[in-house]
N, C-alpha and C positions, 0 to 999 in steps of 0.2 A: 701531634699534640692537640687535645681538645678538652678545651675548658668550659663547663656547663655551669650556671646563673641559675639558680631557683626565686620565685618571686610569689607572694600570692600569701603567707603565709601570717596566722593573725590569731586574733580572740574572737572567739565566736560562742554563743550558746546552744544548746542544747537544740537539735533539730533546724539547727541554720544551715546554710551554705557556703563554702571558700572553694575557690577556685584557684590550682598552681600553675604557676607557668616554667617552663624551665626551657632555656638556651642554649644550643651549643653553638661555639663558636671556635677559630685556629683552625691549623693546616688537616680539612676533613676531607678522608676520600670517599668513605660513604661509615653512614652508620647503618645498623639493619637494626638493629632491637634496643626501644627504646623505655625504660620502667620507673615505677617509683617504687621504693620501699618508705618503710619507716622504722621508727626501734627509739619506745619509751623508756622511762627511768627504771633499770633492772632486768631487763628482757631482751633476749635478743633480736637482733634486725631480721624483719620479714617482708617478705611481699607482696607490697599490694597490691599493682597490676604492671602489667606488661606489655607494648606492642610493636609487633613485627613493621620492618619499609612496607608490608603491602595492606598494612590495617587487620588484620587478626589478633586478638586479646586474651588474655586471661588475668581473670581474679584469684584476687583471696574467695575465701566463702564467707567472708565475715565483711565481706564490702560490698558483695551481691545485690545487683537493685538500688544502690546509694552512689557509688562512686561510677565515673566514665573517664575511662581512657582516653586520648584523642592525640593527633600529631598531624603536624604542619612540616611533609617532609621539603619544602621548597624553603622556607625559613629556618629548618633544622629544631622545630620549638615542638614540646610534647607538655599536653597541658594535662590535669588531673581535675574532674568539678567532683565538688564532695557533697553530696546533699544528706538531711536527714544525719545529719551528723552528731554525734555521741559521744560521752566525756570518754569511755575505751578507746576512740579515736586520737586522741591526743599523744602526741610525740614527734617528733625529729623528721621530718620529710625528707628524702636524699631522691635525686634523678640519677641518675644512670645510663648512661649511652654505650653499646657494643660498637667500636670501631674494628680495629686491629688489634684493640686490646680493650677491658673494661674503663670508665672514664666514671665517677665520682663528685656532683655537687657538692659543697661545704653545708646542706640544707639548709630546711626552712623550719620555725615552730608553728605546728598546730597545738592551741588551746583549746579545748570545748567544756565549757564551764559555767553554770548559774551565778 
């Protein structure tokens, strides 16, 4: 059983910064791929990056140059910095951890908004 904390998530303006943190914690044997999605009011959830236990990534193409992956496998913590951020950005941040099975934050809200 692993239970994931998202943290980080806020009001921001247009061309700002937020940076998420998310947690896993509970009986972990190992996780290998660790992501965020997101999924605004009316659309379905997508994703918007991903990364492997040995540091390999991938984007959306719509976060390209803006957003960075990152993860802290000794603390189990996968962080998200969002730069250049933009009101299309705005919606529901979920983590995501691959155990033995998928594992689901309750997320976070990004706002980007004047």
């Amino acid at each position: 059983q692993v239970q994931l904390v998202e943290s980080g998530g806020g009001l921001v303006q247009p061309g700002g910064s937020l940076r998420l943190s998310c947690a896993a914690s509970g009986n972990i044997f190992r996780i290998y791929t660790m992501g965020w999605y997101r999924q605004a009011p009316g659309k379905q959830r997508e994703l918007v990056a991903v990364i492997t236990r040995g540091g390999s990534t991938n984007y959306a193409d719509s976060v390209k140059g803006r957003f960075t992956i990152s993860r802290d496998n000794a603390k189990n913590t996968v962080y998200l910095q969002m730069n250049s951020l933009k009101p299309e950005d705005t919606a529901v941040y979920y983590c995501n951890a691959e155990e033995r099975r998928d594992y689901w934050g309750q997320g976070t809200q990004v706002t980007v908004s004047s």
